[in-house]
PDB file of the backbone (N, CA, C, O) and the ligand in Angstrom, with CONECT records:
HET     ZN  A 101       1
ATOM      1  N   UNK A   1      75.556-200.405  44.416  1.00  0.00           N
ATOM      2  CA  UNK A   1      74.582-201.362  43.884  1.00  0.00           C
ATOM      3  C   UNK A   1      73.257-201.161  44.613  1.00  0.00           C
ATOM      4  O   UNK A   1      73.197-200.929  45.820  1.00  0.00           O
ATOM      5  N   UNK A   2      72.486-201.236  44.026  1.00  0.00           N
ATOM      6  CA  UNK A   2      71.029-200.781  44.695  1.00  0.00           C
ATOM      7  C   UNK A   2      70.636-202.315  45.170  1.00  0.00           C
ATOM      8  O   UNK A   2      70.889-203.427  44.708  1.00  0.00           O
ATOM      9  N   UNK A   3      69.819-201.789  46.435  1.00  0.00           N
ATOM     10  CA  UNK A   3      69.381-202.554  47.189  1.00  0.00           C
ATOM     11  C   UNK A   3      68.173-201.981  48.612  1.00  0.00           C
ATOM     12  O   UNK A   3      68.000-200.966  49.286  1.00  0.00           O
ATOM     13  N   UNK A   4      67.570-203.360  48.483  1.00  0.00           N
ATOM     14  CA  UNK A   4      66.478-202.710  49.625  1.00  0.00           C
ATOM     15  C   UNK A   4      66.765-203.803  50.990  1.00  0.00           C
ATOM     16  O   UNK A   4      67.324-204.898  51.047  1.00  0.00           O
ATOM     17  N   UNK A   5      66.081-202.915  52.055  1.00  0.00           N
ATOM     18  CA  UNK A   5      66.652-203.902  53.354  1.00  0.00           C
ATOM     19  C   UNK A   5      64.763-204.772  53.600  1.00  0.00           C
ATOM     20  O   UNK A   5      63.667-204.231  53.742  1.00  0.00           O
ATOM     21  N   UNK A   6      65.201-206.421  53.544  1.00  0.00           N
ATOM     22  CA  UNK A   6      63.621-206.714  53.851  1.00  0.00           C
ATOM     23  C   UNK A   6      63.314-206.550  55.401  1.00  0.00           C
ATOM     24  O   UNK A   6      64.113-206.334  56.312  1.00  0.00           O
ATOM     25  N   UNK A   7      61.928-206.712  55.450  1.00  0.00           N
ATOM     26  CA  UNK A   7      61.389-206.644  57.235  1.00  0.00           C
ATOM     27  C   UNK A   7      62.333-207.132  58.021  1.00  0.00           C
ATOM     28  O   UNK A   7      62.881-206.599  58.986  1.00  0.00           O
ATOM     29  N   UNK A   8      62.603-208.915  57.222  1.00  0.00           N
ATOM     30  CA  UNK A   8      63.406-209.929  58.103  1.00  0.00           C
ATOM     31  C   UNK A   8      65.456-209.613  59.197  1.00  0.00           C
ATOM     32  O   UNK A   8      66.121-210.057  60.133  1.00  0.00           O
ATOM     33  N   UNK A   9      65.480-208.421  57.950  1.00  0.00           N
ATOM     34  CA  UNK A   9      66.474-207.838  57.984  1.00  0.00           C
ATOM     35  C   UNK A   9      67.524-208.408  56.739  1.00  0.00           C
ATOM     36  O   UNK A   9      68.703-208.061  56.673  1.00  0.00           O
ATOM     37  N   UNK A  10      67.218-208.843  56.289  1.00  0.00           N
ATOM     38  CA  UNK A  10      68.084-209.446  54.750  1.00  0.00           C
ATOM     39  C   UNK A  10      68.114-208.293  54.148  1.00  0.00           C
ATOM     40  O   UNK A  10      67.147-207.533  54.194  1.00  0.00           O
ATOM     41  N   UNK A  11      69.585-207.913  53.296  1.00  0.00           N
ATOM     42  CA  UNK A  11      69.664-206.716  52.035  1.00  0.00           C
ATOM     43  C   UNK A  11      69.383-207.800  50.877  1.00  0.00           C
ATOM     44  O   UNK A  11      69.998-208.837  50.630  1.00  0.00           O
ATOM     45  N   UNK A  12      68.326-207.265  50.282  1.00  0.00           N
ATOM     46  CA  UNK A  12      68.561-207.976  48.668  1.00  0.00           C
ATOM     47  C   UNK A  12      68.890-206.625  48.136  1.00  0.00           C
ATOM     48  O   UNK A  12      68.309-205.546  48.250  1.00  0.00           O
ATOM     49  N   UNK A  13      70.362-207.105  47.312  1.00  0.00           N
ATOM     50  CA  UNK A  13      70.764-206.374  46.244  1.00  0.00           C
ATOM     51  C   UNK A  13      70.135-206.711  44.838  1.00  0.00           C
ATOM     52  O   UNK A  13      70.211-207.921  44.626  1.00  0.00           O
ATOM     53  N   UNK A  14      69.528-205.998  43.795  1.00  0.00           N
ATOM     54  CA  UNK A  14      68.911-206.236  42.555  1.00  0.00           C
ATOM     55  C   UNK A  14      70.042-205.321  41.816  1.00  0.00           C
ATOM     56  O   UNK A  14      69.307-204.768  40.998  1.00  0.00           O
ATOM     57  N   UNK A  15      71.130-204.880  41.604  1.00  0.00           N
ATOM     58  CA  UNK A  15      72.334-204.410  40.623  1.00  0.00           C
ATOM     59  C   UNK A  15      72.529-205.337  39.995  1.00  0.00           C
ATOM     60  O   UNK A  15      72.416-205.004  38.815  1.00  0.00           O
ATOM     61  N   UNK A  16      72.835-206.650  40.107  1.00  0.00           N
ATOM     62  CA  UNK A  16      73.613-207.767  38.990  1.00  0.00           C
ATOM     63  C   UNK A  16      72.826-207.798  38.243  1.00  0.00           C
ATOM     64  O   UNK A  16      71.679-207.533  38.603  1.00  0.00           O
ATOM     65  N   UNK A  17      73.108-208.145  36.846  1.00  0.00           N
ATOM     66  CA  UNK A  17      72.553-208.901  35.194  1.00  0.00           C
ATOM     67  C   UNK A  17      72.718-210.111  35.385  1.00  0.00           C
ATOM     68  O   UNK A  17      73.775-209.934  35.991  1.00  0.00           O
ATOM     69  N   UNK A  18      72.585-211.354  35.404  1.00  0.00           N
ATOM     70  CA  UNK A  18      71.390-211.038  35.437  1.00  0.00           C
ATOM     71  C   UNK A  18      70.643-211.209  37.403  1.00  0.00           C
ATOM     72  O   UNK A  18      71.205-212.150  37.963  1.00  0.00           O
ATOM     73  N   UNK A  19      69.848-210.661  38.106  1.00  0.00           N
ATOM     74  CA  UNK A  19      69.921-211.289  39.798  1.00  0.00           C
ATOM     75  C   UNK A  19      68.776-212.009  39.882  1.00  0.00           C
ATOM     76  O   UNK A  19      67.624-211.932  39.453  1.00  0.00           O
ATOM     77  N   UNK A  20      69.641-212.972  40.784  1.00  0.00           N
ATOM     78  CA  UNK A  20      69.165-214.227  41.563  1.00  0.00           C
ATOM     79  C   UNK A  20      68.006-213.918  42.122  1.00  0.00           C
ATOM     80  O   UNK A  20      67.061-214.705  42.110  1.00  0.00           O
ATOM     81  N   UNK A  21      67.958-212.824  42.632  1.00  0.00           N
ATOM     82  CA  UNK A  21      66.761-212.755  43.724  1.00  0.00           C
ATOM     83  C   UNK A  21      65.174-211.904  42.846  1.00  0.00           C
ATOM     84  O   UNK A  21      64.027-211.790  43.277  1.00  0.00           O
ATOM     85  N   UNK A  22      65.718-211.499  41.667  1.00  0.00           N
ATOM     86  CA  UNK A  22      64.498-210.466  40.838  1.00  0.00           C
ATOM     87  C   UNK A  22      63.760-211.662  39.879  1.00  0.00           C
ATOM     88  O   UNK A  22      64.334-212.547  39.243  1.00  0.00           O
ATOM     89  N   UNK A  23      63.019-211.529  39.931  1.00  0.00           N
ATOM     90  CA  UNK A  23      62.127-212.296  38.926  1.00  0.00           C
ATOM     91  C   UNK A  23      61.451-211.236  37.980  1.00  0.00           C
ATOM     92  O   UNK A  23      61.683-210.136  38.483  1.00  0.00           O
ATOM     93  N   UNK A  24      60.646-211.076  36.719  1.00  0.00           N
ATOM     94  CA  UNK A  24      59.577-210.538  35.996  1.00  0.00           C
ATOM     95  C   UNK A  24      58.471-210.777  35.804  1.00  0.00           C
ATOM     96  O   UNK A  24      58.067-211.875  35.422  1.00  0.00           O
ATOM     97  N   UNK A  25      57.945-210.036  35.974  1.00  0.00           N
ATOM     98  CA  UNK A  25      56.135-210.207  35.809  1.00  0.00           C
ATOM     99  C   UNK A  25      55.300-209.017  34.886  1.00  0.00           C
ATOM    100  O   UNK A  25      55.112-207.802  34.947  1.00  0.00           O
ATOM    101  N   UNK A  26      54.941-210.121  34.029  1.00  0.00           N
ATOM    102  CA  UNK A  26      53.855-209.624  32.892  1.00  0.00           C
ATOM    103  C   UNK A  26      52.478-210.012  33.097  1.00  0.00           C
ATOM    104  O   UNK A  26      52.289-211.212  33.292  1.00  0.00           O
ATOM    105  N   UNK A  27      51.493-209.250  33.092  1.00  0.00           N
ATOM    106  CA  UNK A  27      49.914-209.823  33.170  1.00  0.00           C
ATOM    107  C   UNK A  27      49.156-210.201  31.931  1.00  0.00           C
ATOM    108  O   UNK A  27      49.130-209.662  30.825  1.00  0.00           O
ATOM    109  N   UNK A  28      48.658-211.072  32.312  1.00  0.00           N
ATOM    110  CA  UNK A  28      48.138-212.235  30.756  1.00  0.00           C
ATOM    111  C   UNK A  28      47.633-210.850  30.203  1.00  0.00           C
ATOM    112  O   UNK A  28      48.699-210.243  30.103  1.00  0.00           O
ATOM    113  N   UNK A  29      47.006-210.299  29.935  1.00  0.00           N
ATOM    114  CA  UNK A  29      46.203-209.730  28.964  1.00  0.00           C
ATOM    115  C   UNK A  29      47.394-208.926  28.552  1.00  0.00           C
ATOM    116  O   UNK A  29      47.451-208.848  27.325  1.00  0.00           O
ATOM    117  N   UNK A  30      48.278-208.358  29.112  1.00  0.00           N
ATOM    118  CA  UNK A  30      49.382-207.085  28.216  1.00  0.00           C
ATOM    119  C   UNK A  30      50.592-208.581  27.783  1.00  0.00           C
ATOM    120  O   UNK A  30      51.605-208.242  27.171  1.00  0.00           O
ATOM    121  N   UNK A  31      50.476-209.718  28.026  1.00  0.00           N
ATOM    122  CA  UNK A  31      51.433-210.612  27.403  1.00  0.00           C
ATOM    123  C   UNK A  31      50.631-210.997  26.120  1.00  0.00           C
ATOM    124  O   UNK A  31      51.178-210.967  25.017  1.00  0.00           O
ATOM    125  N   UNK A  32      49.293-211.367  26.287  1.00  0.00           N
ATOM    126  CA  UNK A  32      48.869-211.669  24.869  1.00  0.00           C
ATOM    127  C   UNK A  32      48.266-210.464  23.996  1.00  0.00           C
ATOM    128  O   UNK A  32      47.263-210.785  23.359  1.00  0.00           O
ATOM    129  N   UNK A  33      48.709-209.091  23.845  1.00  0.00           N
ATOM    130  CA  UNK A  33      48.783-208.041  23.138  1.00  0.00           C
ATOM    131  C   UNK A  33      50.497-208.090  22.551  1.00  0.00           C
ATOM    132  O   UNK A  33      50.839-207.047  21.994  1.00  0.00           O
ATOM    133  N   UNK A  34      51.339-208.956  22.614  1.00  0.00           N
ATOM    134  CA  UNK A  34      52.437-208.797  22.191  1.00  0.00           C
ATOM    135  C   UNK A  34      52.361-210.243  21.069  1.00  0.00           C
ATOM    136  O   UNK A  34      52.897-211.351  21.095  1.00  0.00           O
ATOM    137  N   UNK A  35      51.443-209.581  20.161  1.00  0.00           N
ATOM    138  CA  UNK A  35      51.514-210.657  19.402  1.00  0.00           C
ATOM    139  C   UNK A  35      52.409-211.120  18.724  1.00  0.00           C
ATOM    140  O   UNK A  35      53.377-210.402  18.971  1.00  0.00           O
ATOM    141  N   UNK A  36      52.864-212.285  17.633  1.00  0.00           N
ATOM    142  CA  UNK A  36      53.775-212.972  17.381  1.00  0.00           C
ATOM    143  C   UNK A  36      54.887-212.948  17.522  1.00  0.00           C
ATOM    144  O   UNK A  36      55.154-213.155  18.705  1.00  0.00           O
ATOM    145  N   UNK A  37      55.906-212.771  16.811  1.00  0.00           N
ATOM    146  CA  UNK A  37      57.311-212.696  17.253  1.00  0.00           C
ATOM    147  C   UNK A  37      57.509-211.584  17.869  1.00  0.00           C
ATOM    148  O   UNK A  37      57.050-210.506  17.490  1.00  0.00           O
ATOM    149  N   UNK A  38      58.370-211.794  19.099  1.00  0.00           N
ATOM    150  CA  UNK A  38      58.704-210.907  20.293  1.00  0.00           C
ATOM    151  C   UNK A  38      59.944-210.411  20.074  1.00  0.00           C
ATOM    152  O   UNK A  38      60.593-211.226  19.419  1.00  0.00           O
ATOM    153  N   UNK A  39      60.549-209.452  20.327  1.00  0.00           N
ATOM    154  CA  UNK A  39      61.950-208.231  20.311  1.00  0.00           C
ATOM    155  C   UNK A  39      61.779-208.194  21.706  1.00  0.00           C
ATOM    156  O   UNK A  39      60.893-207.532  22.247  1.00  0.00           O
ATOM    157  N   UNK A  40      63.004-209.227  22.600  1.00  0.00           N
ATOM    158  CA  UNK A  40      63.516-209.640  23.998  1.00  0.00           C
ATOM    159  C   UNK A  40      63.035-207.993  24.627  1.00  0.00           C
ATOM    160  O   UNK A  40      62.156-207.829  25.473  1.00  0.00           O
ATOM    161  N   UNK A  41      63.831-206.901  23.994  1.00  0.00           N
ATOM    162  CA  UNK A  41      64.307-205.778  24.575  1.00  0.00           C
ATOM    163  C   UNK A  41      62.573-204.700  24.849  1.00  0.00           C
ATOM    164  O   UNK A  41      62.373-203.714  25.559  1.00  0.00           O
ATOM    165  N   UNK A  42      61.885-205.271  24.172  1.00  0.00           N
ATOM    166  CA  UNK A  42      60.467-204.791  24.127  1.00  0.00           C
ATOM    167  C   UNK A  42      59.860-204.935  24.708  1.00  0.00           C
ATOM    168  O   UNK A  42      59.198-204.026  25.209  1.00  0.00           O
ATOM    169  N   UNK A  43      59.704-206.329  25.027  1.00  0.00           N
ATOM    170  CA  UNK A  43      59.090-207.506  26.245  1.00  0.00           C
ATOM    171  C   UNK A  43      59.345-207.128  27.814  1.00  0.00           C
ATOM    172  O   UNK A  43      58.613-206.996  28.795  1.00  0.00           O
ATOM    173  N   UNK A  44      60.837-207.011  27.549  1.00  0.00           N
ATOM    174  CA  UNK A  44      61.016-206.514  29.072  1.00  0.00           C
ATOM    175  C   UNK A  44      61.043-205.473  29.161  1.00  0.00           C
ATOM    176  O   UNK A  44      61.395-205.207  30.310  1.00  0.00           O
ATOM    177  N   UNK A  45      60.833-204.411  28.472  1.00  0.00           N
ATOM    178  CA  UNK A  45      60.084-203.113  28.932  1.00  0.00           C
ATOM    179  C   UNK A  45      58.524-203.410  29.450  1.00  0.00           C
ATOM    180  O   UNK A  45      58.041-202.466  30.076  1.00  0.00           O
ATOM    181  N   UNK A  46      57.897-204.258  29.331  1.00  0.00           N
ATOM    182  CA  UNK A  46      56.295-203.813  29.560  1.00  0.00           C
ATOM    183  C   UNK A  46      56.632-205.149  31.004  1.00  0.00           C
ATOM    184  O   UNK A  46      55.538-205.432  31.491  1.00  0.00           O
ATOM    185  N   UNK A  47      57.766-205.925  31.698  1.00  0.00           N
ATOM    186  CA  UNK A  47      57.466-206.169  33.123  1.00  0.00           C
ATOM    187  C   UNK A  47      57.948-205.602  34.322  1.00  0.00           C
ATOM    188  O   UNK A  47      59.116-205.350  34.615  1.00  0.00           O
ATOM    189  N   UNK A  48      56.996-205.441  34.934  1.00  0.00           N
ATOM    190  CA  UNK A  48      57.315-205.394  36.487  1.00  0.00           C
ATOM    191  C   UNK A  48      58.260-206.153  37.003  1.00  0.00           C
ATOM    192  O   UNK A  48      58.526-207.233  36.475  1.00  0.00           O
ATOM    193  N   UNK A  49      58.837-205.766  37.981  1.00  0.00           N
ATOM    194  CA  UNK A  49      60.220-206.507  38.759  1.00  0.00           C
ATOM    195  C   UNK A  49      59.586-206.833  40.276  1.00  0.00           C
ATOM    196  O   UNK A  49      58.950-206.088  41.022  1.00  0.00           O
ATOM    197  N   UNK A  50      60.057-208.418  40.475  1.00  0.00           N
ATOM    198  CA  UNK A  50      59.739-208.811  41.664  1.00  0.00           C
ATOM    199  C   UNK A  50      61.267-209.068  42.627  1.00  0.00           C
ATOM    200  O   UNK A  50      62.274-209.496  42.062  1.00  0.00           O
ATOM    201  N   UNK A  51      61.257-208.840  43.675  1.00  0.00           N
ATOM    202  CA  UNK A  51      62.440-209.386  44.790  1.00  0.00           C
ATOM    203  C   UNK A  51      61.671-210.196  45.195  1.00  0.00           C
ATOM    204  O   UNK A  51      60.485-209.926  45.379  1.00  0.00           O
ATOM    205  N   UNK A  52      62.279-211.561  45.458  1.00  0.00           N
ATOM    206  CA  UNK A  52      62.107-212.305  46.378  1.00  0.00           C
ATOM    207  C   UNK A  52      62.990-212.666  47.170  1.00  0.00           C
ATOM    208  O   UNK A  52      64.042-213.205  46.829  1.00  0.00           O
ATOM    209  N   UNK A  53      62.531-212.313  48.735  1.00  0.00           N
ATOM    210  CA  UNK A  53      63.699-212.557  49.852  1.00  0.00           C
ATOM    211  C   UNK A  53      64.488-213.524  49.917  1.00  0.00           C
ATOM    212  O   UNK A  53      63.811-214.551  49.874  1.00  0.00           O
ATOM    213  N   UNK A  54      65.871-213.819  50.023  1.00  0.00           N
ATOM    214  CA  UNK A  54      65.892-215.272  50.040  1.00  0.00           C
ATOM    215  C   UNK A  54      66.131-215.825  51.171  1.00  0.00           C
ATOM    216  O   UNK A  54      66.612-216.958  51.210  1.00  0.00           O
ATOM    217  N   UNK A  55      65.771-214.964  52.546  1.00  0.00           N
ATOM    218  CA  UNK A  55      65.639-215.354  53.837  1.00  0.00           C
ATOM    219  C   UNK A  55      64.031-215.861  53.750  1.00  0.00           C
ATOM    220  O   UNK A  55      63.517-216.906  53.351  1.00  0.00           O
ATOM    221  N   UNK A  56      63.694-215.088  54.101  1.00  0.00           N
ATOM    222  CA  UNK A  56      61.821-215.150  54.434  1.00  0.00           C
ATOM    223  C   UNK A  56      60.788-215.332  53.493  1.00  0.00           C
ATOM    224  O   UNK A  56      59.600-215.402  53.806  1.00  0.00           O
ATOM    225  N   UNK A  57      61.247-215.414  52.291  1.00  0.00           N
ATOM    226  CA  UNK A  57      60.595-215.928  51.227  1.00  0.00           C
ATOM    227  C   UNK A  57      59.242-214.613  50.919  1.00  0.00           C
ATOM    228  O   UNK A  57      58.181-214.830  50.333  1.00  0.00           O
ATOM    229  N   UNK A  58      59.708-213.244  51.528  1.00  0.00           N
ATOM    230  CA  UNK A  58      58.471-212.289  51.269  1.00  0.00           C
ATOM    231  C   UNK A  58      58.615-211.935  49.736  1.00  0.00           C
ATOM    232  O   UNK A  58      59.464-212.470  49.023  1.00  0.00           O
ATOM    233  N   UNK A  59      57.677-210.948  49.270  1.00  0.00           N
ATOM    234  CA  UNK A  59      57.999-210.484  47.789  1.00  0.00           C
ATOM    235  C   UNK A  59      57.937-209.005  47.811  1.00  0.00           C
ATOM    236  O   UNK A  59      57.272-208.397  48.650  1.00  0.00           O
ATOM    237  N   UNK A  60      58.546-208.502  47.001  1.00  0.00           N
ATOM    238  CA  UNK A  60      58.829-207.048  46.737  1.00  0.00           C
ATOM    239  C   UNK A  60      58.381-206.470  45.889  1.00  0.00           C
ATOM    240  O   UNK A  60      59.261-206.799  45.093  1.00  0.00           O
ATOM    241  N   UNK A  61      57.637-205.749  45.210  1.00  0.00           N
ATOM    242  CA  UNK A  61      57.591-205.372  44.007  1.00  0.00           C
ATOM    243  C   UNK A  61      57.171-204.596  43.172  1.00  0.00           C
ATOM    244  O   UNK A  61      55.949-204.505  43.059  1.00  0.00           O
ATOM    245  N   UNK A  62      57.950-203.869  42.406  1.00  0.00           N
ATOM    246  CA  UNK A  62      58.136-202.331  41.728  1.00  0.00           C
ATOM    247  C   UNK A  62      57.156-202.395  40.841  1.00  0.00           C
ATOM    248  O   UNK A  62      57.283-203.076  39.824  1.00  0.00           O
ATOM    249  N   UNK A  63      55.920-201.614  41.138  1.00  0.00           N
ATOM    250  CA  UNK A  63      54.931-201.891  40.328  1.00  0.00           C
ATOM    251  C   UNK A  63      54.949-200.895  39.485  1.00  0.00           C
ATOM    252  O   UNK A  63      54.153-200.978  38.550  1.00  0.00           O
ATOM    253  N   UNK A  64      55.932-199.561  39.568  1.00  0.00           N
ATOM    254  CA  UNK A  64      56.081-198.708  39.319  1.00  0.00           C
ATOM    255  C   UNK A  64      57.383-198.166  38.468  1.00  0.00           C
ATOM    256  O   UNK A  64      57.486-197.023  38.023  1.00  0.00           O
ATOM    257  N   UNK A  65      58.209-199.058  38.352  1.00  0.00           N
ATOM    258  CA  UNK A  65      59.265-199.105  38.063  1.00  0.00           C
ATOM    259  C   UNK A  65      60.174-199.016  39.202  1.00  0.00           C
ATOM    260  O   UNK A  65      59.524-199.543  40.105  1.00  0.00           O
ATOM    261  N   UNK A  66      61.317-198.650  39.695  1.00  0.00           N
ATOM    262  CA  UNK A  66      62.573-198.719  40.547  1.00  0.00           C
ATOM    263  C   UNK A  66      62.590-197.513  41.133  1.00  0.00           C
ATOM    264  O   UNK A  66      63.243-197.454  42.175  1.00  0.00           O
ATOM    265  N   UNK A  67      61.926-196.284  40.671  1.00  0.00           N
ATOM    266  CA  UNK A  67      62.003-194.785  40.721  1.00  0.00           C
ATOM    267  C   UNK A  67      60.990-194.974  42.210  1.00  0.00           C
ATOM    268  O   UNK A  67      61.037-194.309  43.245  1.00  0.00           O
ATOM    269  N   UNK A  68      60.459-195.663  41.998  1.00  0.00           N
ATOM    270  CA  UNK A  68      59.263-195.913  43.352  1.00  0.00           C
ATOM    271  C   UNK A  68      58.905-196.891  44.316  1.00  0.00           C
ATOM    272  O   UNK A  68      59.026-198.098  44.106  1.00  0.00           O
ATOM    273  N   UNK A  69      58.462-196.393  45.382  1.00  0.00           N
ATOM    274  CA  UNK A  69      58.646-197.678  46.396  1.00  0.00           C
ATOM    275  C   UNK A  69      57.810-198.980  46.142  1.00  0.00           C
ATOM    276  O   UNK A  69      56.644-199.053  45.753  1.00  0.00           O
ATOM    277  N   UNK A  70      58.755-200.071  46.479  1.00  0.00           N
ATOM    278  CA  UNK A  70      57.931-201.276  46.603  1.00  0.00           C
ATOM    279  C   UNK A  70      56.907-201.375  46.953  1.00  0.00           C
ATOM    280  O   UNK A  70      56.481-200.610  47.819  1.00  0.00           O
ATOM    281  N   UNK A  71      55.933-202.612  46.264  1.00  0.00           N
ATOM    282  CA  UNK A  71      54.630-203.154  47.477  1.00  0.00           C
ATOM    283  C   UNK A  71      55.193-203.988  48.082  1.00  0.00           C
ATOM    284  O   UNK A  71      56.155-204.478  47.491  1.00  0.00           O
ATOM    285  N   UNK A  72      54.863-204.558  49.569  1.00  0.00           N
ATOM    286  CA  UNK A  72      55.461-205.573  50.245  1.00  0.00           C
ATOM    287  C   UNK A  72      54.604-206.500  50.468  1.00  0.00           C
ATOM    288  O   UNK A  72      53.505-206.089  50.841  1.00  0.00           O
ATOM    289  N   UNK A  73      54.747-207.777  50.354  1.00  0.00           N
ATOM    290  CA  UNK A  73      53.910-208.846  50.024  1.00  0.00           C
ATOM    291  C   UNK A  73      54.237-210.269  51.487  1.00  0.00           C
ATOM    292  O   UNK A  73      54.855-211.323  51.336  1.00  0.00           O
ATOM    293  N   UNK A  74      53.681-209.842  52.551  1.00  0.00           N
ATOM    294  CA  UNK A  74      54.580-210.495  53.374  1.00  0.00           C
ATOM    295  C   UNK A  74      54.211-212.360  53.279  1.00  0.00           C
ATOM    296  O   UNK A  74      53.026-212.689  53.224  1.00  0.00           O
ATOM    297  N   UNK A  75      55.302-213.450  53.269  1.00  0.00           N
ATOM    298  CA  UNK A  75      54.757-214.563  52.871  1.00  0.00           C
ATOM    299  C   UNK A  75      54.469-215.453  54.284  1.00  0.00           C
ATOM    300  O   UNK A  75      55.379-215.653  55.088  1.00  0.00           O
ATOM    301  N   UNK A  76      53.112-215.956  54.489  1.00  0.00           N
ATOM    302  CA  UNK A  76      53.150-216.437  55.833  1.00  0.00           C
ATOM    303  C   UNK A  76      52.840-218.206  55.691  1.00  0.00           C
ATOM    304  O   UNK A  76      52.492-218.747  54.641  1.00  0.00           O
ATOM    305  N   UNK A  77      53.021-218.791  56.776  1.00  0.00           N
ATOM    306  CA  UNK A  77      52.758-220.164  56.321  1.00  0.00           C
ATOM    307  C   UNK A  77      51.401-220.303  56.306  1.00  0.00           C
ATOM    308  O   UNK A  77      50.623-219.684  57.031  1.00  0.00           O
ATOM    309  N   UNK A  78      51.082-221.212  55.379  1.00  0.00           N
ATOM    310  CA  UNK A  78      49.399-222.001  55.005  1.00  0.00           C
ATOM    311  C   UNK A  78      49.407-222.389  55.869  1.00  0.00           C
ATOM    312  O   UNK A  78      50.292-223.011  56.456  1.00  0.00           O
ATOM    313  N   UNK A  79      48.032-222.005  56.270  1.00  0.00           N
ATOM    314  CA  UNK A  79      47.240-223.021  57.324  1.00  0.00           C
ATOM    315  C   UNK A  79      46.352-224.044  56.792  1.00  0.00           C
ATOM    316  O   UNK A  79      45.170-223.747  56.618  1.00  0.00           O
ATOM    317  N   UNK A  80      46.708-225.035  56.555  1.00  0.00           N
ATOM    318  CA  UNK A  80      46.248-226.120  55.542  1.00  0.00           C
ATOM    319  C   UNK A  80      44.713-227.208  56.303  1.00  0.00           C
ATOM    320  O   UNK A  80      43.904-228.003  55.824  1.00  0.00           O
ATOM    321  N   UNK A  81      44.966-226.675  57.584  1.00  0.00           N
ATOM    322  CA  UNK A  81      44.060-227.692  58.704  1.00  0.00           C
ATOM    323  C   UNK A  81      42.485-227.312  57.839  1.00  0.00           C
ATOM    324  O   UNK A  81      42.015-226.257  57.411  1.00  0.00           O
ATOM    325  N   UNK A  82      41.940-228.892  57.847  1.00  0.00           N
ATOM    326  CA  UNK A  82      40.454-228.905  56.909  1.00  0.00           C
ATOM    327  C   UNK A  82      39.432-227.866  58.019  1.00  0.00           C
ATOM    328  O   UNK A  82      38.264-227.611  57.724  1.00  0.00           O
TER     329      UNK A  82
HETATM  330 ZN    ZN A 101      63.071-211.222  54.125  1.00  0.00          ZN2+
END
């Protein structure tokens, strides 16, 4: 089952149908070129795949498809002070 190891040291595995930890991402302008009725299997050809850690809450993501390495998106806490 494919899987990447995060910084934190967590394996997220992305093999399961559907996984917990992958999300999809489409960018407004190539989502509203898919005009009216959508074919599921079409749609998710044109997104990107995100991991999100479910230790450290960083993000992963195959901007490239799976054939290529992740960007790593490390998540840090807000510093919210005015
Ligand atoms: Zn992590």
């Amino acid at each position: 089952m494919p899987s990447i190891l995060c910084k934190c040291g967590k394996r997220i595995s992305y093999g399961e149908i559907p996984c917990k930890d992958e999300w999809l991402l489409i960018s407004d302008l190539d989502f509203d070129q898919q005009m009216g009725l959508i074919e599921s299997e079409k749609l998710y050809s044109r997104f990107d795949h995100m991991l999100k850690c479910p230790t450290c809450g960083s993000l992963w993501v195959f901007w490239d498809g799976f054939n290529e390495p992740p960007t790593y998106y490390l998540w840090l806490e807000p510093d919210l002070t005015p």
